[in-house]
N, CA, C and O of each residue as an XYZ file, in Angstrom:
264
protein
N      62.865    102.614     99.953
C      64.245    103.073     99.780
C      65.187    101.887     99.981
O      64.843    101.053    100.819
N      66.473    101.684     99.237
C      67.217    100.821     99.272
C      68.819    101.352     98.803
O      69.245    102.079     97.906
N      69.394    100.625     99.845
C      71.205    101.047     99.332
C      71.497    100.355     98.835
O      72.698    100.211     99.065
N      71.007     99.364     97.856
C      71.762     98.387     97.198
C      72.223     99.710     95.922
O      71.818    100.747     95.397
N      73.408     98.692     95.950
C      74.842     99.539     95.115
C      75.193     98.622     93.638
O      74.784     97.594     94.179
N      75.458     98.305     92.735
C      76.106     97.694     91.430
C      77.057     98.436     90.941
O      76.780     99.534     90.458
N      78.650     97.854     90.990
C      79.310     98.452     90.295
C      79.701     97.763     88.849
O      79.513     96.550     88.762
N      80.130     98.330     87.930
C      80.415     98.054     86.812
C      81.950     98.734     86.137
O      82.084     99.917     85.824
N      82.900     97.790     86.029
C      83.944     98.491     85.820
C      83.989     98.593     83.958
O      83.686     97.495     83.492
N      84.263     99.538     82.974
C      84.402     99.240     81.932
C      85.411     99.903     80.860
O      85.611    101.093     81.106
N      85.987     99.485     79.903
C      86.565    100.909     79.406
C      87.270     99.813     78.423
O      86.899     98.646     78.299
N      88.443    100.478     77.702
C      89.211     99.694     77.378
C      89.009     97.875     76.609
O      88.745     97.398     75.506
N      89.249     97.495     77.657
C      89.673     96.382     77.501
C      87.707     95.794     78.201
O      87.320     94.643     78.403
N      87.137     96.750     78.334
C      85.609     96.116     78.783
C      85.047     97.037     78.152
O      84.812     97.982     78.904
N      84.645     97.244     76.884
C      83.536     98.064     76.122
C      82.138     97.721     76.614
O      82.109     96.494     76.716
N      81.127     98.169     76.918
C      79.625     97.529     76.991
C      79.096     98.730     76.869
O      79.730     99.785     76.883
N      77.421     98.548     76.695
C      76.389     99.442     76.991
C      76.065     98.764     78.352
O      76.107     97.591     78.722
N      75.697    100.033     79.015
C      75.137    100.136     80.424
C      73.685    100.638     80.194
O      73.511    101.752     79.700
N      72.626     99.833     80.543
C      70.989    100.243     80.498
C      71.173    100.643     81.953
O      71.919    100.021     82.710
N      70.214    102.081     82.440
C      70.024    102.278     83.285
C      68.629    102.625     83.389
O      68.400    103.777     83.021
N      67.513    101.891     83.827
C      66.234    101.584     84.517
C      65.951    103.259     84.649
O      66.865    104.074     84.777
N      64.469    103.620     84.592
C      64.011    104.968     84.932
C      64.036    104.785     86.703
O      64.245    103.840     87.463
N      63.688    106.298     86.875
C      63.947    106.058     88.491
C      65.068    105.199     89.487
O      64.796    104.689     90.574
N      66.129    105.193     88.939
C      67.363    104.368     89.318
C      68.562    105.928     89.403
O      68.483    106.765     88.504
N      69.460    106.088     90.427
C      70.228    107.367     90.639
C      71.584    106.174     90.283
O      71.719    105.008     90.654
N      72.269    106.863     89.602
C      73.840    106.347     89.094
C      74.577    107.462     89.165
O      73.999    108.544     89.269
N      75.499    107.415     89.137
C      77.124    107.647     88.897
C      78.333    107.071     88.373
O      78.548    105.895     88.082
N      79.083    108.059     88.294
C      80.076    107.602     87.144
C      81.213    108.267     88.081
O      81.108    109.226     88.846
N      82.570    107.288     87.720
C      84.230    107.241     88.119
C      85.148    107.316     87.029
O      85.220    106.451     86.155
N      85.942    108.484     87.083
C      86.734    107.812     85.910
C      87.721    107.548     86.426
O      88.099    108.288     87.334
N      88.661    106.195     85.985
C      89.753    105.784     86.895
C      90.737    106.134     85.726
O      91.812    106.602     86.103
N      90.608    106.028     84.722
C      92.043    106.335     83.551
C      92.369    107.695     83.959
O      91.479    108.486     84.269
N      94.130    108.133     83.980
C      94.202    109.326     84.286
C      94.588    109.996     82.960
O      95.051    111.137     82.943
N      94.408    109.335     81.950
C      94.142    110.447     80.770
C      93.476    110.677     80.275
O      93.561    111.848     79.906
N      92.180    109.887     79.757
C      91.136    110.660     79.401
C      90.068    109.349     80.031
O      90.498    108.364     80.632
N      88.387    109.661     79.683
C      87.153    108.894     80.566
C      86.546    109.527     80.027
O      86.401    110.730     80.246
N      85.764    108.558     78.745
C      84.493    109.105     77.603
C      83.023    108.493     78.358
O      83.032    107.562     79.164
N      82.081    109.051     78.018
C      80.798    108.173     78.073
C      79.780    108.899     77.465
O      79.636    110.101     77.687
N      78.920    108.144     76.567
C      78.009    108.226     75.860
C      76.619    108.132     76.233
O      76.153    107.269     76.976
N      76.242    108.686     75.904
C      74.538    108.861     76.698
C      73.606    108.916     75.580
O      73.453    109.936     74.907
N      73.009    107.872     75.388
C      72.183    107.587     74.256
C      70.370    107.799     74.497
O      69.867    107.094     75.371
N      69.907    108.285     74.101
C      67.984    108.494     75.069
C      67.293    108.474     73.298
O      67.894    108.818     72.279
N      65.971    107.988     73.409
C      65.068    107.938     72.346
C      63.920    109.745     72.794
O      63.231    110.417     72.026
N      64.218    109.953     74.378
C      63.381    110.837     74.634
C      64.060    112.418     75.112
O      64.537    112.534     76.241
N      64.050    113.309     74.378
C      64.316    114.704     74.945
C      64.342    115.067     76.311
O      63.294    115.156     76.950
N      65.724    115.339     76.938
C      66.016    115.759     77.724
C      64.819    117.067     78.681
O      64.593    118.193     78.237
N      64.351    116.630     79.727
C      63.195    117.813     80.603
C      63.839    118.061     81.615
O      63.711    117.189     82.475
N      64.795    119.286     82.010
C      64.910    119.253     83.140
C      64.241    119.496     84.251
O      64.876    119.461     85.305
N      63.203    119.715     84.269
C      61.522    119.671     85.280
C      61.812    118.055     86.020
O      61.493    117.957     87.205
N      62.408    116.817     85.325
C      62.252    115.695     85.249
C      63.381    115.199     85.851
O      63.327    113.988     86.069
N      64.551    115.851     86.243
C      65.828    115.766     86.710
C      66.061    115.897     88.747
O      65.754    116.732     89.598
N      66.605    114.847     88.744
C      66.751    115.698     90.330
C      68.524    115.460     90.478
O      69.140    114.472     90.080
N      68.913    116.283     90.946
C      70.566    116.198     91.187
C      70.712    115.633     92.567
O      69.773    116.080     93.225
N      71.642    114.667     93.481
C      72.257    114.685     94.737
C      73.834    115.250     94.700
O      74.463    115.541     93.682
N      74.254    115.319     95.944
C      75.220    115.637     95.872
C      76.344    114.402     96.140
O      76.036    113.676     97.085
N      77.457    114.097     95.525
C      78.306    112.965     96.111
C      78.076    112.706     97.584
O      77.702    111.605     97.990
N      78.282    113.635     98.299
C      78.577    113.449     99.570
C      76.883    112.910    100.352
O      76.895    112.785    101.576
N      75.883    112.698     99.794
C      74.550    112.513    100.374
C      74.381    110.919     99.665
O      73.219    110.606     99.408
N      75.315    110.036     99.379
C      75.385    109.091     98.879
C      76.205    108.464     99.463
O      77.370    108.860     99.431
N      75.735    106.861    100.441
C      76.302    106.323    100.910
C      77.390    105.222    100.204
O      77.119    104.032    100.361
N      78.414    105.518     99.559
C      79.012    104.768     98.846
C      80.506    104.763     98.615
O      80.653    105.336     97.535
N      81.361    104.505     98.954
C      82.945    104.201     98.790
C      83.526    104.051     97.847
O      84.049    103.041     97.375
N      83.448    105.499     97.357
C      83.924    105.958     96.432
C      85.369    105.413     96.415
O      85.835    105.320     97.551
N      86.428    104.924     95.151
C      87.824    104.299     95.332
C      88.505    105.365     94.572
O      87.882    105.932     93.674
N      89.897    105.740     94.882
C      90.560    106.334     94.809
C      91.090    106.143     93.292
O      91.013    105.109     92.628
N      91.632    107.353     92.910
C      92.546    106.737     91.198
C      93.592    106.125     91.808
O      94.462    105.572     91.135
């Protein structure tokens, strides 16, 4: 187990693809207060058997305010 954290700010004025590694837990912020798109691209069909949810609050991380 490890708390290492990576943030990535993007939008706008920072377009990218974000690869996210299997077995890696992420989250997402939206800081624009009018709208916050994101695209989710997979070669493999969604299993939810294969899914595990946390809750924000069981995540040690500092979350920043809009």
């Amino acid at each position: 187990k490890t708390n290492k954290f990576l943030e990535y700010i993007i939008g706008e004025e920072n377009y990218c693809r974000l690869t996210v590694a299997p077995n890696i837990w992420f989250g997402f912020q939206g800081l624009n207060k009018k709208q916050n798109l994101i695209m989710n691209i997979s070669d493999i069909e969604h299993n939810q058997k294969e899914m595990k949810k946390k809750s924000i609050q069981d995540i040690q991380y500092y979350w920043k305010n809009k």
